[in-house]
N, C-alpha and C positions, 0 to 999 in steps of 0.2 A: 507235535509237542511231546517231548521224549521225558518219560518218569520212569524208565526202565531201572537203569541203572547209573551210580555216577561212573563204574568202568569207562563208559564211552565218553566223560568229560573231555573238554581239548585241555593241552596243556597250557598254563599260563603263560603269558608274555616272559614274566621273572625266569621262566624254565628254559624257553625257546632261547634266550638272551643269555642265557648263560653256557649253553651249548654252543650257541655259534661264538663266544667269545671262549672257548676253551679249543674250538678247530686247529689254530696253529698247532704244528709237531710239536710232542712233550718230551721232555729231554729220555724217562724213560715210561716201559709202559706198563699193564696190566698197574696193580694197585702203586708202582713208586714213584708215580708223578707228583711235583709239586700239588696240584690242587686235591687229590687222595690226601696228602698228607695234611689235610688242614682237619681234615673228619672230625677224628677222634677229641681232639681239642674243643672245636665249635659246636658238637654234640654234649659235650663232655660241660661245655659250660652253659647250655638251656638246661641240661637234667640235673645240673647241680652234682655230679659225680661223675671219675672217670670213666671211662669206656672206651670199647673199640668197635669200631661201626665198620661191618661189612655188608658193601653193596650188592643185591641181586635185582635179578630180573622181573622177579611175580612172587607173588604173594605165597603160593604154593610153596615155592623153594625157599622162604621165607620160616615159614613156618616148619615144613620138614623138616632142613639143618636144623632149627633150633630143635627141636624134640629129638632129632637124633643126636646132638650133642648130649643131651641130657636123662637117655633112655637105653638101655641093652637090648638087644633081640629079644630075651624074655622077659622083659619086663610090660608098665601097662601105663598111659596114659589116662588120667581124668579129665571126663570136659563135659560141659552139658550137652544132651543129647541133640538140638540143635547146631550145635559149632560146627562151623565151617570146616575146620580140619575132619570132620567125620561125614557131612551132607555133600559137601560141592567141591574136595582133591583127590579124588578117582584113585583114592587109596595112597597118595603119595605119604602120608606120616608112617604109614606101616612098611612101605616100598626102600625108604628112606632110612626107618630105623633096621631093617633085617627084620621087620615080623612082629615087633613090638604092636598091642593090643589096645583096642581106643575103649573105656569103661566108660559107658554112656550114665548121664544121671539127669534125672529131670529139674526145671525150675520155673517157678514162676515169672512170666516178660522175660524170659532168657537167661536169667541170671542164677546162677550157685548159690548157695548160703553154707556155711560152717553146718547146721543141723542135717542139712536137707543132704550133704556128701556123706556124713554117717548114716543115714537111713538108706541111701541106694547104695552104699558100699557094704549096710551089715551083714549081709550073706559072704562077702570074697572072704576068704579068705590066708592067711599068711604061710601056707604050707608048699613043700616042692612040688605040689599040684597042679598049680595054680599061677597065671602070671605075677607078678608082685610091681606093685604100683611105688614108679621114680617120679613122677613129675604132674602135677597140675598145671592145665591148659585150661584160662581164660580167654575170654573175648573183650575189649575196650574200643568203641559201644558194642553193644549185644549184637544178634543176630534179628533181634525183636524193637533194634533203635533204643535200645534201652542202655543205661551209662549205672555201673559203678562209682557209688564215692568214695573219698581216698579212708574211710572207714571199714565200708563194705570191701572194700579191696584188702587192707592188712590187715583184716580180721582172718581172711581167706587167706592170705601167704602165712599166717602164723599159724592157722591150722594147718594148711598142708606143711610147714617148716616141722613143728610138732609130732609129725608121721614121718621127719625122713625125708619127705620129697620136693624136689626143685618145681620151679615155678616159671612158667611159659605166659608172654600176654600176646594174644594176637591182635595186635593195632591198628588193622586195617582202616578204622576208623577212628583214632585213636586221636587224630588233632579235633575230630567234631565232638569227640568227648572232654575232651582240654577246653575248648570256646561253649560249651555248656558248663563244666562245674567252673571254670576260670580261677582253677587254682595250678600251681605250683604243676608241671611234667613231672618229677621227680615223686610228688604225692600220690601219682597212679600209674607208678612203675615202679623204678629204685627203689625210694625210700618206702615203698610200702612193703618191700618185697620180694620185688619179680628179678628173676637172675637172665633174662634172654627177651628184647620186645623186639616183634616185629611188625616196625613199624610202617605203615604204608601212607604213601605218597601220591601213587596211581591216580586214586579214584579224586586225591584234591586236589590236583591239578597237575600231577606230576606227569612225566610220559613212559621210563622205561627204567626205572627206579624205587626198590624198595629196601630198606635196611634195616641188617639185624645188629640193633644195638646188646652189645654182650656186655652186662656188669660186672661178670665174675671170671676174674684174670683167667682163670684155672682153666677154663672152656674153650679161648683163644685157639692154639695152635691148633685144639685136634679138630676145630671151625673150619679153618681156613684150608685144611687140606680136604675134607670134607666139599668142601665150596666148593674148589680145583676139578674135586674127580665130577663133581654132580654137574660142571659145567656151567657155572655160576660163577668162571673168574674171568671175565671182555678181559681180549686186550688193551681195548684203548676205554681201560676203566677212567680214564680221568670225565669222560662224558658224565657217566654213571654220579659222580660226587659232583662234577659239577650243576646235576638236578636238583641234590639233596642240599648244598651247602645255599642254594636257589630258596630253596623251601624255607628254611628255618632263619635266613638272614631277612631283617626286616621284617621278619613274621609274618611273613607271606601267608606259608600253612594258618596261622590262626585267622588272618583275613577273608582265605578262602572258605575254612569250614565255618566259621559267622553267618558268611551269607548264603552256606548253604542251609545252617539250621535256618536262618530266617526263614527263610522258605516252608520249611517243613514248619515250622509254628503257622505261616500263616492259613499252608491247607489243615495244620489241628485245629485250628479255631475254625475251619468252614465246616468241620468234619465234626465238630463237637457232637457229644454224645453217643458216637457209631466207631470209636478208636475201638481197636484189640487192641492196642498198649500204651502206656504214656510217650509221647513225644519226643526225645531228649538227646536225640542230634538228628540229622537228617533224612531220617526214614519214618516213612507215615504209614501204617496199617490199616483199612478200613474194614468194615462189614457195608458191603454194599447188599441192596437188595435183589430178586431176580429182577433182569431185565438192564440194570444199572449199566454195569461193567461196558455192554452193546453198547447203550446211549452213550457212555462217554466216548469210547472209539471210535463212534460215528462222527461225535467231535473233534475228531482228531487229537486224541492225548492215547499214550502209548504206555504202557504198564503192564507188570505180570500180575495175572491171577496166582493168589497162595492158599494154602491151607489145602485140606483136601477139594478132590474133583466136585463141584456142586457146593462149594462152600461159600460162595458170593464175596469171599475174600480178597482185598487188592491191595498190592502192596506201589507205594507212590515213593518214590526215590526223586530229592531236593539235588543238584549239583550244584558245584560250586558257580559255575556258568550257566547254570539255568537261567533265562530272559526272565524279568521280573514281569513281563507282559502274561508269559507262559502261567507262571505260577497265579497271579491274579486271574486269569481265565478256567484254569481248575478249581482254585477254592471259589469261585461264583457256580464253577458247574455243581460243584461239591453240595453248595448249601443250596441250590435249587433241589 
């Protein structure tokens, strides 16, 4: 019974189905095929504003491009000391940008605050010394399963707007944050803000498909060549869109991460009282005690240990395809 991670989800029926219906030859290839060319439109009209949606492979190149659009070699990225761009892409934001610097800052359940980025940034600072900070890089949900409202979010693009700097959201999880607050895409992106989302597909069902939606016209071309050299432009990109236009028609992605948070509610409530952090899309944190962690595995349920080494920490990851069998036989083992 796998709570590793939703990475390893299969993709949905909606996704496989629209691959093989896009098989036939396309008239032409890499982005100019009919079905590329419906992107920017059908994205353009869930987020409530234009855009242009370019397809990659992973989440990594995802995220890179966009901070290298958005950043100089000497310049410095802001993110919480947890974000994925700094823990788990084996340096590719720096790789990506020419050398550009990630400024770690701390947060409570993962999240930044307007206060808490002046008090870890009051030391930098603004001389030829010193990198100089272009861009803020969020997470939508945290790293900690924790979600931003579309308050906490513009409150944070208008600080960092305030300073000068452009504004990255990393969405890997980003539709299980949309089926938690169930308000507006646009409220915790665009309109809040954020000039570059990358948003991820993968882990909700998708197979080999991530897109960086770019709000700000201006970022476009030097994007797309960018893309080309890092190897992030398929030939037969019409596969690629035909994932994505999969996801978001019928509202697939918001069906899918639904019933992944279900999931994840139902092990918070078996977990009650022993969470490291509120709930609020489909990652579950526990404090398990010594011994725990063993008796679950012995059960057969699969899961990484987090926090540090000895720290009785587990982290339970809800997929979109999780067996509702799965998930009831953890939160029974949970509340035992």
């Amino acid at each position: 019974m796998n709570f590793l991670s939703d990475n390893a989800a299969s993709p949905c029926p909606e996704v496989l189905a629209a691959i093989m219906a896009a098989a036939p030859a396309g008239t032409r290839a890499y982005d100019g095929d009919d079905i590329s060319a419906r992107l920017d439109a059908a994205f353009g009209a869930v987020f409530g504003q234009p855009c242009t949606v370019l397809p990659v492979l992973t989440g990594t190149a995802a995220n890179a491009l966009a901070l290298a659009a958005l950043v100089p070699p000497y310049g410095a990225i802001v993110c919480h000391d947890e974000a994925h761009i700094h823990v788990d892409e084996c340096g590719a934001p720096e790789f990506f940008t020419g050398g550009a610097k990630l400024l770690l800052v701390p947060g409570a359940d993962g999240k930044l605050t307007p206060a808490g980025l002046d008090h870890g940034l009051a030391a930098h600072r603004g001389d030829v010394h010193q990198v100089q900070v272009r861009a803020l890089s969020l997470t939508q949900a945290t790293e900690c399963g924790t979600v931003y409202t579309p308050a906490e979010l513009a409150a944070l693009c208008g600080h960092a707007r305030q300073r000068g700097w452009r504004v990255h959201l990393d969405g890997a999880r980003f539709a299980n944050a949309l089926a938690r607050l169930n308000c507006h895409p646009g409220d915790i992106s665009c309109r809040a803000g954020v000039d570059i989302l990358s948003l991820g597909m993968i882990k909700n069902g998708g197979l080999l498909s991530e897109a960086l939606l770019v709000f700000d016209p201006a970022l476009v071309d030097d994007l797309r060549f960018r893309r080309k050299r890092a190897g992030q432009l398929p030939s037969k990109g019409r596969f690629q869109a035909a994932q994505l236009l999969a996801m978001i028609e019928g509202d697939v992605w918001l069906r899918n991460a639904r019933a992944a948070n279900a999931g994840a509610d139902a092990l918070a409530a078996a977990a009650a009282g022993r969470l490291l952090y509120p709930v609020e899309a489909n990652e579950v944190f526990v404090q398990l005690r010594p011994g725990e962690a063993e008796a679950l595995r012995a059960e057969g349920f699969q899961f990484y240990d987090w926090g540090a080494a000895g720290a009785d920490e587990a982290r339970f990851v809800v997929a979109w395809d999780t067996p509702p069998a799965h998930v009831a036989a953890l939160a029974a083992a949970l509340s035992r």
